[in-house]
BAGU-36186 format. One record per residue (C-alpha): x, y, z; chain. Coordinates in steps of 0.05 Angstrom, whole numbers. Layout:
N
{pt {X; Y; Z}; "A"}
...
//
This chain:
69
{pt {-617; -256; 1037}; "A"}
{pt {-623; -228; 965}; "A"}
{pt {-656; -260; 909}; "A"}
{pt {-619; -264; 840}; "A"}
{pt {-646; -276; 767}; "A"}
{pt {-600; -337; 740}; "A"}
{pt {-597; -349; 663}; "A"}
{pt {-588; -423; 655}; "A"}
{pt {-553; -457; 587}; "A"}
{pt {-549; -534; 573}; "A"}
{pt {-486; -544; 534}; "A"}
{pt {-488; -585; 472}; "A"}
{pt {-433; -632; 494}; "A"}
{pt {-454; -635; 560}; "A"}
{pt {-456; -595; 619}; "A"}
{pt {-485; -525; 639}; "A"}
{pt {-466; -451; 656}; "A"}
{pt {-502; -397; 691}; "A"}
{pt {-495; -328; 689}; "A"}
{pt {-525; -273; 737}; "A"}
{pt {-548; -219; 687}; "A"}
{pt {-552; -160; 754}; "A"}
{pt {-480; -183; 779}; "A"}
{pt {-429; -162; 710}; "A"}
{pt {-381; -215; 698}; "A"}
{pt {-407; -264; 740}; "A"}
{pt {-412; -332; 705}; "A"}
{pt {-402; -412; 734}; "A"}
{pt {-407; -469; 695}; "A"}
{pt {-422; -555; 719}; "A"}
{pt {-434; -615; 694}; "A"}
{pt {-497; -627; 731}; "A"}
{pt {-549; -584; 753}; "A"}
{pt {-532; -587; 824}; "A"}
{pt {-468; -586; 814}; "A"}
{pt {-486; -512; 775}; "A"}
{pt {-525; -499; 837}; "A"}
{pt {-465; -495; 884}; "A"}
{pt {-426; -460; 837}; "A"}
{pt {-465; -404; 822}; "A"}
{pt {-480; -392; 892}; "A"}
{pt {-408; -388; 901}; "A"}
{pt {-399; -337; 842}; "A"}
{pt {-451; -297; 874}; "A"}
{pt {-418; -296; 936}; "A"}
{pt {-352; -277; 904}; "A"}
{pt {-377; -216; 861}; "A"}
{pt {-416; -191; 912}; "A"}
{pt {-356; -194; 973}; "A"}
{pt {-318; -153; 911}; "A"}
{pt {-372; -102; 896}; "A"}
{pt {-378; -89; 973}; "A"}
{pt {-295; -83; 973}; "A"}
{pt {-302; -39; 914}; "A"}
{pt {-369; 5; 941}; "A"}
{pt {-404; -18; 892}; "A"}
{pt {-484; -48; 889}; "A"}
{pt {-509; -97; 843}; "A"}
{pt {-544; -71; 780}; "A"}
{pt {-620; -55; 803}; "A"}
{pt {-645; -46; 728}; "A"}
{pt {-638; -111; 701}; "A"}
{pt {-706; -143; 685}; "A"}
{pt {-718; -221; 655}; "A"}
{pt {-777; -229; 619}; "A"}
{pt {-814; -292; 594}; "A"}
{pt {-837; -277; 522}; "A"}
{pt {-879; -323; 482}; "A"}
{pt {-868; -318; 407}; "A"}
//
């Protein structure tokens, strides 16, 4: 099992959407938090079965920081 870095947004309107900043392209959105839950472990899933289709690893370089300002 491999650990990902998920960038969480709360919609204005309503709603959320992820994305995985080490996996390109890979975004969900929900309109609850669990719901984003599921959904962004199913967008992992799916960019990762393509990267290993395509030979390809996830990005090892990415880095989230906290910083206080």
């Amino acid at each position: 099992m491999t650990n990902f870095a998920v960038v969480i947004h709360e919609e204005p309107e309503g709603g959320y959407w992820a994305e995985v900043p080490a996996l390109p392209g890979c975004y969900t959105q929900g309109d609850t938090m669990p719901e984003l839950l599921d959904n962004v472990r199913d967008a992992i899933a799916g960019v990762l079965d393509v990267m290993r289709e395509q030979g390809r690893e996830p990005e090892s370089n990415v880095q989230i920081l906290d910083v206080a300002v």
